[in-house]
C-alpha positions in Angstrom: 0.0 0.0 0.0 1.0 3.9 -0.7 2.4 4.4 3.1 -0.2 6.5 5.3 2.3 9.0 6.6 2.8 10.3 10.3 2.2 13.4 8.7 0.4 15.4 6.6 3.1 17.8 5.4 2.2 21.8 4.8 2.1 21.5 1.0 0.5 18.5 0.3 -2.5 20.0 2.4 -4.8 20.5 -0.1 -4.2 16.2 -1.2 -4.4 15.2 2.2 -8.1 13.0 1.2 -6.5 11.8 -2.2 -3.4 11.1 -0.4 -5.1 8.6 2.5 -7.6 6.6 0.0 -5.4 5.7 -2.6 -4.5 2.5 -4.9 -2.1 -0.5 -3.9 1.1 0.3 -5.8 1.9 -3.1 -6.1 -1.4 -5.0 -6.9 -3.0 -2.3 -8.8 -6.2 -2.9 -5.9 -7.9 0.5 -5.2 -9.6 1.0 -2.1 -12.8 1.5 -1.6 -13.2 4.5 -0.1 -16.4 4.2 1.3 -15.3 1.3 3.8 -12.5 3.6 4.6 -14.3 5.8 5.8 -17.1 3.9 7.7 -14.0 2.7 9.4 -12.8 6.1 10.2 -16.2 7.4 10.9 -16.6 4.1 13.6 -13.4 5.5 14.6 -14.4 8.8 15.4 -16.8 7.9 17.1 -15.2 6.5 19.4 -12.2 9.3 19.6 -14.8 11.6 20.9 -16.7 9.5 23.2 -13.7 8.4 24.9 -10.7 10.5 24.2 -7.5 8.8 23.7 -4.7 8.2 26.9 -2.1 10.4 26.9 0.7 9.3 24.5 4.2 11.4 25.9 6.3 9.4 23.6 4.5 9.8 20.2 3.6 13.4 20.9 7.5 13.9 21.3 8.8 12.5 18.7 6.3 14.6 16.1 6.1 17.8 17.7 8.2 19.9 16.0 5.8 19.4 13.1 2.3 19.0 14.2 -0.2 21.0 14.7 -0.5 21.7 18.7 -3.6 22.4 21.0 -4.1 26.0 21.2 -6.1 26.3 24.2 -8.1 29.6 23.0 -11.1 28.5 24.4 -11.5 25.3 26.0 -9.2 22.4 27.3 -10.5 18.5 27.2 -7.1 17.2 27.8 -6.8 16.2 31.3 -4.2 15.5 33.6 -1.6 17.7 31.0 0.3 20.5 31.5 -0.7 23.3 29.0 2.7 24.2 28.5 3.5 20.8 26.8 2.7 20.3 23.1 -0.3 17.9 22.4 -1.7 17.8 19.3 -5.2 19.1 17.8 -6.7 17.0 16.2 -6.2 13.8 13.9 -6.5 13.5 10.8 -8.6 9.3 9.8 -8.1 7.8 6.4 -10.9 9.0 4.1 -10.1 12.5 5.3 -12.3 12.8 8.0 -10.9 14.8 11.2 -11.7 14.5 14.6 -10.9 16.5 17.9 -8.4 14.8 20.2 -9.1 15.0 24.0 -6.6 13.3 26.9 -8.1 11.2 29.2 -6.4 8.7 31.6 -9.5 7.1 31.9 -9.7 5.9 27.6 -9.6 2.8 26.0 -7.8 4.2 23.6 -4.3 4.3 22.8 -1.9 5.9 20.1 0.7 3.9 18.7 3.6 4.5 16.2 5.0 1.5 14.7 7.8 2.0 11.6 6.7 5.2 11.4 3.0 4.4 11.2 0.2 5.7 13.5 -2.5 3.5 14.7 -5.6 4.3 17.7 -5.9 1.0 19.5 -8.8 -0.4 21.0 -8.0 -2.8 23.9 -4.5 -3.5 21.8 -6.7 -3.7 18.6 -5.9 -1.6 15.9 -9.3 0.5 15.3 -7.6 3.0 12.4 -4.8 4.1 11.3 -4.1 8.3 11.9 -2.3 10.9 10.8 -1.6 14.3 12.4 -2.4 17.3 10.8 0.5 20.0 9.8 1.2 23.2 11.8 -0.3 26.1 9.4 2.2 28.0 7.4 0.9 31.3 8.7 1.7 30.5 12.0 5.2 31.5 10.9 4.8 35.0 10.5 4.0 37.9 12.5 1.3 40.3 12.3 2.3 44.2 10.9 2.5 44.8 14.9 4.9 42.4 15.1 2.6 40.1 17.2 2.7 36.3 16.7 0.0 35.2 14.2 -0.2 31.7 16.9 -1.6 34.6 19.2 -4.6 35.1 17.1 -5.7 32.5 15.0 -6.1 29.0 14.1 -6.5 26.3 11.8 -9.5 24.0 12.4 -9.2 20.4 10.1 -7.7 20.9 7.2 -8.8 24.4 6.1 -10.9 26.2 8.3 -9.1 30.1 9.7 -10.8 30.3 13.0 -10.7 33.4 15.2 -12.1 33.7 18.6 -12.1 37.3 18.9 -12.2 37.0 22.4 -11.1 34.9 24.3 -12.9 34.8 27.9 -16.6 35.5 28.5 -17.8 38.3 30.9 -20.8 35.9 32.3 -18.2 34.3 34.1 -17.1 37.2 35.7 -20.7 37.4 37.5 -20.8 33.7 38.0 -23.0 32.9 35.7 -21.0 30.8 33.0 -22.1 28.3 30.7 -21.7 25.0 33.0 -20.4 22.9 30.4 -17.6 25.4 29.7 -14.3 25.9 30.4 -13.0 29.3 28.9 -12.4 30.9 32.5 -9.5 28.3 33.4 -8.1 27.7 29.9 -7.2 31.4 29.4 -6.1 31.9 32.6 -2.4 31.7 33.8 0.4 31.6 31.4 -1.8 31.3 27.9 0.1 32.6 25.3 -2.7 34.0 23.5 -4.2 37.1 22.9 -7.5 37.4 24.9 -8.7 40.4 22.8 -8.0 40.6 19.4 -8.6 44.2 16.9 -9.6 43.9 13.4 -6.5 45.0 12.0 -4.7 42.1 13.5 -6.8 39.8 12.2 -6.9 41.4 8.7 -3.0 40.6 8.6 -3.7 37.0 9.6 -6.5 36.9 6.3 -4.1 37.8 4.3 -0.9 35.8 5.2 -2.9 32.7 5.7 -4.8 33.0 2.1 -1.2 33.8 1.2 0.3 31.0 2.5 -2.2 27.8 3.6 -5.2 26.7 1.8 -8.4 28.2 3.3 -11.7 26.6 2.3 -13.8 28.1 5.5 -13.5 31.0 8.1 -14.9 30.7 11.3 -15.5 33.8 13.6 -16.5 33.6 17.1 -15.8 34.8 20.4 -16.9 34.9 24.3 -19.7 37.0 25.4 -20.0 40.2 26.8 -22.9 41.4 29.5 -23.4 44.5 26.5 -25.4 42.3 23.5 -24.9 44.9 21.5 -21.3 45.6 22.1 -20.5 41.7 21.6 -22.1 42.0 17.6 -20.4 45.4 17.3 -16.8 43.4 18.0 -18.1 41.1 15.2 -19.2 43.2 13.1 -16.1 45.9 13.1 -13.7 41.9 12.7 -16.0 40.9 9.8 -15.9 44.6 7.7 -12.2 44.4 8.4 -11.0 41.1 7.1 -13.9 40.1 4.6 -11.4 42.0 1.6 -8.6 40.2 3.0 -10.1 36.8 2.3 -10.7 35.3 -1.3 -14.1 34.9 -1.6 -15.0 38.5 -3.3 -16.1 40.2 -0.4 -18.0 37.2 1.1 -17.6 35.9 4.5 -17.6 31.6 3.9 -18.2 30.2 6.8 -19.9 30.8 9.9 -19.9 33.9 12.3 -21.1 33.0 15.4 -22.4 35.4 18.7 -25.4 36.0 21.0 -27.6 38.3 18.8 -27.4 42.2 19.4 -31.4 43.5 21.4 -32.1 45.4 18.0 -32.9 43.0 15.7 -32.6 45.4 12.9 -28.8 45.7 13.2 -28.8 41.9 12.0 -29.5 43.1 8.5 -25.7 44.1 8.8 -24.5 40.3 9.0 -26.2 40.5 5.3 -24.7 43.7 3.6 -21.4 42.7 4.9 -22.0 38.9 3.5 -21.9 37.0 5.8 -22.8 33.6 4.5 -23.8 31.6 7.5 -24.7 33.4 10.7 -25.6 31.3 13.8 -26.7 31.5 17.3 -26.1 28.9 19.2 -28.7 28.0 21.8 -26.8 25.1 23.1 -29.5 23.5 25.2 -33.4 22.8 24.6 -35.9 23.3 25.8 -36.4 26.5 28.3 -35.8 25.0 31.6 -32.8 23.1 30.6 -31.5 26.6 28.9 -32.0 28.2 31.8 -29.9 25.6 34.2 -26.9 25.1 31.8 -26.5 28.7 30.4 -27.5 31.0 33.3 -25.5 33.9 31.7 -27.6 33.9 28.5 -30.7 33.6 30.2 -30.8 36.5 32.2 -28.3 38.8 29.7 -30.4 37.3 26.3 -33.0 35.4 27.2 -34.0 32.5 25.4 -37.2 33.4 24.0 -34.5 36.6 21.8 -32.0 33.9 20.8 -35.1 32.1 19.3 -36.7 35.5 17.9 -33.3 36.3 16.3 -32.9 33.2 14.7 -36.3 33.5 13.2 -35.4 36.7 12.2 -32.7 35.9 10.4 -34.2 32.9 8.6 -36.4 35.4 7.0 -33.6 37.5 5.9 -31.5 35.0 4.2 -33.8 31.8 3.2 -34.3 28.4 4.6 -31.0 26.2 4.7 -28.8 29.0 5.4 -28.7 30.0 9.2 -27.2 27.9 11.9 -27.9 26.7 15.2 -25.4 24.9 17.0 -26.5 22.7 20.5 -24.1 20.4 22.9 -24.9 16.5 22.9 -24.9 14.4 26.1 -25.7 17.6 28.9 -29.7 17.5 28.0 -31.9 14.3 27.7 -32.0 13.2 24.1 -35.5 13.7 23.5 -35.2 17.5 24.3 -32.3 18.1 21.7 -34.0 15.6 19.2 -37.4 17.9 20.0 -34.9 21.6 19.6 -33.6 19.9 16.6 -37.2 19.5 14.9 -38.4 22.7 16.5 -35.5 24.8 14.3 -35.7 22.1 11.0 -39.4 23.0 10.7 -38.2 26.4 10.9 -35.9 26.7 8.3 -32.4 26.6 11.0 -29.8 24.0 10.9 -29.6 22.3 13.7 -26.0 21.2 14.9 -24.5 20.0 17.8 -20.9 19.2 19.3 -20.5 16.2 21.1 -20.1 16.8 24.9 -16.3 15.9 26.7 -15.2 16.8 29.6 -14.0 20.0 30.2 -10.8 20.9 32.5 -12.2 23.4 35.0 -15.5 23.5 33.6 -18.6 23.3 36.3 -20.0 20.2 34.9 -16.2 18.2 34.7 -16.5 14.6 34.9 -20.0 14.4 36.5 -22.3 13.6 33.4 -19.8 10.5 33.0 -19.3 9.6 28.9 -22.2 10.3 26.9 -23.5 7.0 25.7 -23.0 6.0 21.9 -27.0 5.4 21.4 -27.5 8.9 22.4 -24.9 9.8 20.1 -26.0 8.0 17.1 -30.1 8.7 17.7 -28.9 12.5 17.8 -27.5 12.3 14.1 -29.7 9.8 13.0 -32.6 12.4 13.7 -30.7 15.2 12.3 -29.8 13.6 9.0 -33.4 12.6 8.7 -34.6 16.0 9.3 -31.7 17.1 6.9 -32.9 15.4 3.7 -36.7 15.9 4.8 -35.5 19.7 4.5 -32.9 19.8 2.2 -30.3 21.0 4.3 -26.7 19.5 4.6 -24.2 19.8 7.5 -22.1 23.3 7.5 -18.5 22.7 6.9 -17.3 19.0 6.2 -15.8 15.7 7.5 -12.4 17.4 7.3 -13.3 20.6 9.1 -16.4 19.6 11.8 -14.1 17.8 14.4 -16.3 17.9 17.3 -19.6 16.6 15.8 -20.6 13.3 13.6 -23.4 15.4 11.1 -21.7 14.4 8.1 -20.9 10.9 8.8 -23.8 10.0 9.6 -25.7 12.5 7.0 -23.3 10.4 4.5 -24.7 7.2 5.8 -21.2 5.9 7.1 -22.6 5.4 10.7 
């Protein structure tokens, strides 16, 4: 077989699927792709169910070359110093990506065996891996002369992400999301810039279209108690870098906030193009909004997120706004019933799968979210998906938290 690489190096990005589902050199036998990738899929599954154990030794033999953990926002690796380089993410044969999170309590192991990667299952090999390349712009600095590691990163294979601020002023009254874990990730010795200016971030547009292949910009950020100074940051970040990127003026991607209290200053998401807008509600229904996100129930309310959503939908058309929802911290028939509630509505419904966040209020006490739950989540959304004619945001080598497109693909 074509060897799967350790690693995916910087200028074969943009091959990284062809390069993993390829044809036997020597038998002429090609591979077909779409077992590959149930396998992966299966894999993935697993990956962010469980996490992986902590794997010192292959970590330090690649880390000069992969892409690390950036800790902008959140931290599922437990029992690791910060300061040590972990990777991202990693990259499954059929070029699907998924998150990696360190636990001590996985199944799972990594392995490197004649330079070959492997996730184990109980000492069976469940997939092969590869880990994805540090991007190119990360070796440049901004026209301040600030690191461009400090502002940005690479989600997948070609996703720019920025969280335009990192931290989230609920916590500072104590009412932070309880799955979260943004208040102890930043803190300490972080090196990353908490609050980032547009200009900043237009440098980073233009040495990363310069120098990486970008498919996707993603454009978040904490929140603040002010709704409308939170979309103002957004907004002043989108005007600046939306020249910068190579889409003609468009933002692709997703920009993602709580909603400003004038819903008419949402019409700016559409002059400036912006493609995708979302607001994430997170949990369903009311009561279980109410428990988990205490900060955006009293500061936004649940009832405006909803409002703004709808508003939205009726700016820009069925099949083009976002919602975004955790799995595993609600009962399964309350997401499954949010899901339906914004499908019928003309939202895409989306969720990230639930793990365990360092320093986050809920931690370890939900336990691991169970695969059932899992698969009846996607299983609903796909259906509701092709009922609507919607299809996931992003894809399998971008979404690294969430299963939407293997299963919408029917590979789970």
């Amino acid at each position: 077989m074509v060897p799967f690489n350790c690693l995916v190096r910087s200028n074969a990005r943009a091959n990284a699927i062809t390069l993993i589902s390829t044809m036997d050199a020597t038998a002429n036998i090609t591979v077909n792709l779409k077992d590959e990738r149930k396998n992966s899929a299966y894999a993935k599954l697993k990956l962010l169910i469980y996490g992986v154990k902590d794997a010192p030794e292959v970590f330090g033999k690649f880390q000069d070359t992969f892409k690390e953990e950036h800790y902008a926002y959140d931290n599922g690796n437990w029992g690791v110093d910060k300061k040590r380089l972990t990777p991202t993410e990693l990259l499954l044969p059929g070029g699907i990506v998924s998150k990696l999170h360190i636990r001590p309590d996985s199944p799972l192991t990594l392995k490197e065996d004649s330079e070959k990667l492997y996730i184990l299952l109980e000492n069976k090999v469940l997939s092969e891996f590869r880990f994805l390349p540090r991007p190119n712009f990360w070796n440049y600095t901004t026209s301040k002369g600030t690191p461009t590691k400090k502002l940005a990163q690479m989600y997948g294979l070609n996703s720019l992400n920025f969280n335009i601020y990192s931290g989230c002023e609920f916590w500072n009254v104590g009412k932070g999301c309880r799955f979260c874990s943004v208040k102890s990730t930043v803190s300490g010795d972080n090196p990353i810039e908490v609050k980032k200016s547009p200009e900043e971030l237009a440098d980073v547009c233009e040495l990363a279209t310069k120098y990486d292949d970008i498919n996707y910009i993603i454009v978040t950020g904490g929140s603040h108690l002010n709704q409308d100074e939170e979309f103002q940051a957004h907004l002043d970040v989108i005007k600046a870098i939306k020249d910068k990127l190579p889409w003609g003026g468009k933002i692709k991607g997703n920009i993602s906030m709580m909603p400003p209290k004038d819903l008419k200053k949402l019409d700016e998401l559409y002059i400036n193009k912006v493609e995708n807008p979302s607001f994430n509600m997170e949990a369903w229904p009311k009561e279980n909004f109410e428990r988990i996100c205490p900060g955006k129930a009293e500061y936004v309310g649940f009832e405006h997120v909803v409002e703004s959503l709808m508003y939205l939908e009726n700016m820009y058309g069925p099949g083009k706004v976002w919602s975004n929802f955790v799995a595993g911290i609600v009962p399964l028939e309350d997401l499954k019933d949010g899901f339906t509630f914004m499908a019928e509505r003309g939202i895409i419904p989306g969720a990230n799968i639930y793990h365990a966040e360092v320093g986050s209020i809920i931690g370890n006490s939900l336990g691991r979210i169970d695969e059932n739950y899992v698969l009846g989540l996607y299983r609903h959304a796909s259906e509701l998906y092709y009922k609507y004619d919607y299809k996931p945001f992003f894809d399998a080598g971008v979404l690294r938290n969430s299963l939407a497109n293997e299963v919408y693909e029917g590979l789970l």
